[in-house]
C-alpha positions as semicolon CSV with decimal commas, in nm:
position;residue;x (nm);y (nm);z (nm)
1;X;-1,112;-5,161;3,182
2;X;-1,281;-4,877;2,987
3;X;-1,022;-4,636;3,154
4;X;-0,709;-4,852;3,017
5;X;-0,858;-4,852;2,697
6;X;-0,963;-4,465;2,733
7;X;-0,587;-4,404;2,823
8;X;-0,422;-4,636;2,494
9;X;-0,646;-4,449;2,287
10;X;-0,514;-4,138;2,402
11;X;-0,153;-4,274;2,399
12;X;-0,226;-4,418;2,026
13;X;-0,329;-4,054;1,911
14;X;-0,017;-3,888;2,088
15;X;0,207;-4,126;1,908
16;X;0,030;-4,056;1,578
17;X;0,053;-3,674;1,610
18;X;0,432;-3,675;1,691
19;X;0,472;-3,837;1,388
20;X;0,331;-3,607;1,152
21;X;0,506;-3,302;1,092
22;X;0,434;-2,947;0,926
23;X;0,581;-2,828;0,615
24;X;0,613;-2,433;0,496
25;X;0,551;-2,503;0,112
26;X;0,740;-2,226;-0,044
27;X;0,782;-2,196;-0,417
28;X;0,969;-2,410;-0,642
29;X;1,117;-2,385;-0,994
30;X;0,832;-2,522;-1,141
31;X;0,608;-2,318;-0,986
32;X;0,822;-2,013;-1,122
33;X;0,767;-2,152;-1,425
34;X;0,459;-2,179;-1,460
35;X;0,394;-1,808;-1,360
36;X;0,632;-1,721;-1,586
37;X;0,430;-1,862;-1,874
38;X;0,100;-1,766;-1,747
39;X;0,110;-1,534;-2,088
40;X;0,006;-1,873;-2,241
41;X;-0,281;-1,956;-2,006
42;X;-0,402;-1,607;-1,956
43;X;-0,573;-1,434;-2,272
44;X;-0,399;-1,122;-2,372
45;X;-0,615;-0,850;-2,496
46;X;-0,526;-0,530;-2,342
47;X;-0,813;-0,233;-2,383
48;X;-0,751;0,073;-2,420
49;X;-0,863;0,209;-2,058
50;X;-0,640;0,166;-1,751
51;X;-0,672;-0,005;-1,481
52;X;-0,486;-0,139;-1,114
53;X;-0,594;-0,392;-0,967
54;X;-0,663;-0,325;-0,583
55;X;-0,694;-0,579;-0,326
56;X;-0,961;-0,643;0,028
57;X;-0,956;-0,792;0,319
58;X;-0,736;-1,145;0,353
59;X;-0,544;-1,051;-0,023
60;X;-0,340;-0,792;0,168
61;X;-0,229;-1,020;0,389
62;X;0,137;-1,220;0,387
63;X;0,017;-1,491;0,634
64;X;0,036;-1,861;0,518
65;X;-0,313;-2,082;0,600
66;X;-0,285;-2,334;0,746
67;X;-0,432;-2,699;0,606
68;X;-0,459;-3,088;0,718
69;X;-0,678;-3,320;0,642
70;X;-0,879;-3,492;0,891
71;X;-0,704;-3,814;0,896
72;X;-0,512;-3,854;1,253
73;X;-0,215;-3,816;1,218
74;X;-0,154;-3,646;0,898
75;X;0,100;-3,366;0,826
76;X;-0,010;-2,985;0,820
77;X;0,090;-2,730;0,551
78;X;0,156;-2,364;0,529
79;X;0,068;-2,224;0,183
80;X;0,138;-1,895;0,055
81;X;-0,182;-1,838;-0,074
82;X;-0,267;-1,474;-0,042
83;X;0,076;-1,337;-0,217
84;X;0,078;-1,599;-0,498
85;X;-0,287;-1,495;-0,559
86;X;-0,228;-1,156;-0,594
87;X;0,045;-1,219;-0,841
88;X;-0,215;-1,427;-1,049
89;X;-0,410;-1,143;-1,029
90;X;-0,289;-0,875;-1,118
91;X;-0,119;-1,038;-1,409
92;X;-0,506;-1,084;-1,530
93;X;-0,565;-0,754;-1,461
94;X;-0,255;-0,621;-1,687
95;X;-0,320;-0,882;-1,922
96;X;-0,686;-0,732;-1,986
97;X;-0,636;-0,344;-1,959
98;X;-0,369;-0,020;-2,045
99;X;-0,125;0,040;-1,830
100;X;-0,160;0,332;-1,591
101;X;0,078;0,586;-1,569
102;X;0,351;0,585;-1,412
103;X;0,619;0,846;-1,356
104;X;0,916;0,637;-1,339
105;X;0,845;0,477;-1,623
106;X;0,761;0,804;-1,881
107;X;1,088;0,980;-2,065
108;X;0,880;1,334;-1,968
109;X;0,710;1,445;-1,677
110;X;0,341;1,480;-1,797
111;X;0,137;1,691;-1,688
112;X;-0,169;1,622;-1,411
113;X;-0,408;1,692;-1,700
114;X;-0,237;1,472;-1,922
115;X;-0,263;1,110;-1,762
116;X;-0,563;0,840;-1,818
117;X;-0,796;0,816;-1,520
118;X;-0,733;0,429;-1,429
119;X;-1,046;0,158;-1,360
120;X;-1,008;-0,033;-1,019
121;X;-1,046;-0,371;-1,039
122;X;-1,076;-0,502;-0,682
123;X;-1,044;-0,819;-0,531
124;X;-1,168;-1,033;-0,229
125;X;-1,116;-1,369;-0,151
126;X;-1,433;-1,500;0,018
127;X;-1,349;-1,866;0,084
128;X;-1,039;-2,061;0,079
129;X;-1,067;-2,433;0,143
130;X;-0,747;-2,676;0,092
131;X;-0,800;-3,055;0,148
132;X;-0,441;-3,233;0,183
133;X;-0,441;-3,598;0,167
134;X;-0,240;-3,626;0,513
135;X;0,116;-3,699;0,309
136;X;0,183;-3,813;-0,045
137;X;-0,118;-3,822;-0,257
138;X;-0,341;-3,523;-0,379
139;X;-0,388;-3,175;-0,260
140;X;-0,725;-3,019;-0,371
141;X;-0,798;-2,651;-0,329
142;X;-1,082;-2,428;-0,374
143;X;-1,062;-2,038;-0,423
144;X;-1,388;-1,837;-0,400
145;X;-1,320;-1,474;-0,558
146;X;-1,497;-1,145;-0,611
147;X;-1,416;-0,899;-0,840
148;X;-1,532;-0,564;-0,880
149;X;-1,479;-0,347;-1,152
150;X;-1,542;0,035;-1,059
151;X;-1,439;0,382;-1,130
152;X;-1,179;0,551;-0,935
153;X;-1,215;0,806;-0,607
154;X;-1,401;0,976;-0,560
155;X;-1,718;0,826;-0,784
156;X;-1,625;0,445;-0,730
157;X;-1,963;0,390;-0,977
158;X;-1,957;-0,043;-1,020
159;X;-1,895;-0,110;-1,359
160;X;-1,894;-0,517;-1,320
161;X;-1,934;-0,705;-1,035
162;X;-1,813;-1,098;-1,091
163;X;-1,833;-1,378;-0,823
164;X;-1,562;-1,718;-0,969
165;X;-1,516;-2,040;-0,813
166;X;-1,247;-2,264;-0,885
167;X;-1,152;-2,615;-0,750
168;X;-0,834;-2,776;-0,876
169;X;-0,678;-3,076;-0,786
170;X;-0,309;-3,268;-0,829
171;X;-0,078;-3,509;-0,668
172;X;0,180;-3,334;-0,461
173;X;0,500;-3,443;-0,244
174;X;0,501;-3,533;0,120
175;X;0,603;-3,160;0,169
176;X;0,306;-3,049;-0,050
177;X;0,484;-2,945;-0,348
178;X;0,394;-3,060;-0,685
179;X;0,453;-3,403;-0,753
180;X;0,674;-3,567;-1,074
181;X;0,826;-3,221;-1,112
182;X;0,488;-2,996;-1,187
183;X;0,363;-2,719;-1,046
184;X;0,184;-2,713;-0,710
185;X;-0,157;-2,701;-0,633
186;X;-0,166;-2,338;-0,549
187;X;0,002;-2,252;-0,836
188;X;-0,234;-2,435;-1,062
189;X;-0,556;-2,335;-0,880
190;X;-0,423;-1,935;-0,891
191;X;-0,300;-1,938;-1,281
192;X;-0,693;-2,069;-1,328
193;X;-0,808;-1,797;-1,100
194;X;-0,628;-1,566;-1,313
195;X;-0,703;-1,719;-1,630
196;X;-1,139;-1,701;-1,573
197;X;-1,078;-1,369;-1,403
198;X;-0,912;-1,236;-1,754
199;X;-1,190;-1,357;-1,958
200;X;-1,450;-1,175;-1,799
201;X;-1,235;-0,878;-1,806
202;X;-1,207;-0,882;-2,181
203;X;-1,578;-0,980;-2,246
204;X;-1,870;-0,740;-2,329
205;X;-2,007;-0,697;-1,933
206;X;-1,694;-0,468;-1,893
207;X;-1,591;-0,337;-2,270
208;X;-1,952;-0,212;-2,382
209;X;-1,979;0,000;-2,160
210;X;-1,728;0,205;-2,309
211;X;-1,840;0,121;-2,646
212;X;-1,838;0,496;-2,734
213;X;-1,456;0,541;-2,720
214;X;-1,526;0,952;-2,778
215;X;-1,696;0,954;-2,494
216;X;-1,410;0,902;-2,276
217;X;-1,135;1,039;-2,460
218;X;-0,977;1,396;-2,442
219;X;-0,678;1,566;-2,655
220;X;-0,505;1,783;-2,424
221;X;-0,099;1,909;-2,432
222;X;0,131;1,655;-2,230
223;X;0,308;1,942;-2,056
224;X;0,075;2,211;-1,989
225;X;-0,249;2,006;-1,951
226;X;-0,385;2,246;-2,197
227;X;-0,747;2,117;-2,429
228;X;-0,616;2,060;-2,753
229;X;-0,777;2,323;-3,028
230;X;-1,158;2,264;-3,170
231;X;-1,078;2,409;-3,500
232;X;-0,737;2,225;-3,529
233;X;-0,833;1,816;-3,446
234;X;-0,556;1,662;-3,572
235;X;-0,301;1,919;-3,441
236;X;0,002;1,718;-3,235
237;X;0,263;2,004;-3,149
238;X;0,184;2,324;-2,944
239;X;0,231;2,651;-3,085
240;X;0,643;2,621;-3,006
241;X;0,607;2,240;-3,151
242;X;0,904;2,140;-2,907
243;X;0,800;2,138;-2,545
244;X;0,527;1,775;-2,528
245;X;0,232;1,713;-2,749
246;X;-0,123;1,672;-2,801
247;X;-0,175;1,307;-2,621
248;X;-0,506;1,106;-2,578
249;X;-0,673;1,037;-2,253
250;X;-0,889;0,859;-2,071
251;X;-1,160;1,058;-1,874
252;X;-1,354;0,845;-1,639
253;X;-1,396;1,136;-1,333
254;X;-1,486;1,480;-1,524
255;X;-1,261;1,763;-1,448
């Protein structure tokens, strides 16, 4: 007897588990959406150093993670978590500093001398945990972050170090994207991520430590990489006043 009942047990579970199905949950147009108006979430209030936001360990990763809930039986999801995060991210990150340079993006071809030193702002995701409800009902999802703020190579002096936490939860599809037409729990829980990640870049544990702006900043010629001239300050053209300009920088590494 306890054999036949061992065996429709184990028949009962088969059954169950060939009903349930896994879903890759890929983006949708709300999702897009929402990223697209993260401007609106995120605070803006670029400084005037630069930084790039780096990323550690899992964050470099494409790889969807897997989640089910525990109920028997229930469906199994693959969730881009690691590229939509580091989207999120690095919007915060752009959102709270200057831009570094870039070459492709300047009209002249500055000199060495002449570009900002950039911050790193580096990431590491130390905990993911997604609960799905098994099928239609709520998806909750927990992202455990650590950000470092520190100079660039080869110093890499901490500037900040800040451990968030955030949990967010919402009603999703059987295919575990956002229900009535909003944005999916990923989505949400990143553009959070972002949003406390932003306001800790823009508060006074990063931006007082550069509270003496002369301390960091050096004239030099965008061309030649030349120090602009003691006894001239305000001077902006070079001696042939045609070939680049005196330009402000941002000196984090001494040269």
């Amino acid at each position: 007897m306890k054999i036949a009942r061992s065996a429709l047990i184990t028949l009962l579970l088969l059954l169950l588990a060939a009903c349930s199905s896994t879903y890759e949950v890929s983006e949708t147009g709300a999702d897009r959406a929402y990223f697209q108006n993260l401007g609106n979430l995120v605070p803006q209030d670029p400084f005037w150093v630069p930084a790039e936001a780096r990323f550690e360990s899992t964050l470099m990763d494409d790889e969807p993670v897997s989640a089910r809930s525990s109920s028997v039986g229930a469906n199994r999801y693959l969730l881009p978590v690691f590229p939509v995060a580091r989207e999120a991210l690095a919007f915060a990150v752009e959102s709270s500093f200057a831009e570094p340079y870039r070459a492709d993006r300047s009209a002249m071809a500055l000199h060495l001398n002449a570009r900002s030193d950039a911050l790193e702002v580096v990431f590491r995701l130390r905990r993911v945990l997604i609960t799905p409800s098994g099928g239609q009902g709520e998806m909750k999802m927990l992202l455990n972050l650590l950000c470092q703020v520190r100079y660039p190579a080869p110093d890499h002096r901490e500037v900040a170090r800040i451990p968030l936490q955030v949990e967010v939860t919402s009603l999703m599809n059987e295919d575990g994207t956002g229900a009535n037409g909003e944005p999916g729990t990923l989505w949400k829980a990143a553009g959070e991520l972002a949003r406390q990640v932003a306001v800790e870049l823009q508060s006074g544990k990063v931006r007082d430590y550069f509270r003496n702006r002369e301390a960091f900043i050096e004239r030099v010629h965008s061309t030649t990489g030349e120090p602009a001239p003691n006894d001239l300050p305000g001077v902006r053209f070079g001696p042939d006043g045609k070939h680049g300009e005196y330009v402000e920088v941002v000196r984090l590494i001494r040269r």
